[in-house]
C-alpha positions, 0 to 999 in steps of 0.5 A, spaced: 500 500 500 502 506 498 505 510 504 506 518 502 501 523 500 505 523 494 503 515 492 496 516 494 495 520 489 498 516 484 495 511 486 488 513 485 490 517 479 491 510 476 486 508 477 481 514 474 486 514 468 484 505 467 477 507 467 477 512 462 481 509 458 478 501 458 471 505 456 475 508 451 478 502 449 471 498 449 467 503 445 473 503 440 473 495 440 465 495 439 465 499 433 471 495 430 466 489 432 460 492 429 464 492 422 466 486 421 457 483 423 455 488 417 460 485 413 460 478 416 452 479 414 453 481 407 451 488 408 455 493 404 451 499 407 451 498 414 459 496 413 459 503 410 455 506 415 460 503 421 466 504 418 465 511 419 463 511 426 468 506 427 474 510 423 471 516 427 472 512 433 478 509 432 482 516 431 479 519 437 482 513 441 489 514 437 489 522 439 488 521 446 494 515 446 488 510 449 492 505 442 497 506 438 496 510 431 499 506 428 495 500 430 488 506 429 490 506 422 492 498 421 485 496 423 482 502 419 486 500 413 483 492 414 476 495 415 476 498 410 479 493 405 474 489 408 467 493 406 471 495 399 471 487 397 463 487 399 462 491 393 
C-alpha cells in the first residue's frame, strides 16, 4: 500500500486514468466489432455506415494515446479493405 501523500495520489490517479481509458478502449473495440457483423452479414451499407463511426472512433482513441496510431490506422486500413471487397 502506498505510504506518502505523494503515492496516494498516484495511486488513485491510476486508477481514474484505467477507467477512462478501458471505456475508451471498449467503445473503440465495439465499433471495430460492429464492422466486421455488417460485413460478416453481407451488408455493404451498414459496413459503410460503421466504418465511419468506427474510423471516427478509432482516431479519437489514437489522439488521446488510449492505442497506438499506428495500430488506429492498421485496423482502419483492414476495415476498410474489408467493406471495399463487399462491393
Amino acid at each position: 500500500m502506498a505510504n506518502s501523500k505523494q503515492t496516494i495520489k498516484r495511486a488513485k490517479q491510476n486508477v481514474a486514468t484505467y477507467k477512462l481509458k478501458h471505456a475508451q478502449r471498449s467503445m473503440a473495440r465495439t465499433a471495430v466489432k460492429a464492422v466486421r457483423a455488417s460485413i460478416d452479414a453481407n451488408d455493404p451499407v451498414k459496413a459503410k455506415e460503421a466504418l465511419l463511426k468506427a474510423e471516427k472512433i478509432l482516431d479519437s482513441t489514437a489522439s488521446k494515446k488510449v492505442i497506438h496510431k499506428n495500430a488506429a490506422a492498421r485496423y482502419k486500413s483492414r476495415l476498410n479493405k474489408a467493406v471495399k471487397a463487399l462491393g
